[in-house]
C-alpha positions, 0 to 999 in steps of 0.5 A, a space after each residue: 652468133 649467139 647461143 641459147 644459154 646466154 639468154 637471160 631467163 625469163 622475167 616472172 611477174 610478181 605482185 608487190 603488196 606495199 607496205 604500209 606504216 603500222 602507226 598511220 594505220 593503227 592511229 597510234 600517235 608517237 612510238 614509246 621509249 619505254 616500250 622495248 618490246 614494242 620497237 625491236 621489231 625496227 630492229 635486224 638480230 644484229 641490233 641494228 635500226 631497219 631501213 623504211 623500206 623494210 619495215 614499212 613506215 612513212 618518213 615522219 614516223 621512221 625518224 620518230 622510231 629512230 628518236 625513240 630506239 636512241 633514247 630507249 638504249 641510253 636509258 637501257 630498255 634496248 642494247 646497243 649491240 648484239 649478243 655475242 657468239 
């Protein structure tokens, strides 16, 4: 027999906006290397590039910003690590 505090919870509908590519939308052609600034927001505090599904791009501009966040820290605009503790 069951008991009343095994039941699982229930389910609370939420509305899931979907997120949409900032470089679709705002007809921005190819991110720039040399805009620093511009690509840390692709970018967790660790310093770490984001997955798509956080930040929302689509498949062909996500392999653009990771092209581009690659060179950006070979010539020096962006770090390769995260600032120290």
């Amino acid at each position: 027999m069951r008991t009343s505090s095994s039941r699982r919870p229930e389910s609370r509908t939420t509305t899931v906006v979907p997120k949409t590519c900032v470089f679709c939308d705002e007809k921005i052609g190819t991110p720039d290397a040399e805009d620093g600034d511009a690509l840390r927001r692709f970018l967790s505090p660790q310093v770490k590039m984001l997955p798509r599904r956080k930040t929302g791009t689509c498949a062909k501009h996500q392999r653009q910003v990771a092209r581009a966040i690659k060179r950006a820290r070979e010539i020096g605009y962006l770090p390769y690590t995260g600032q120290r503790r």
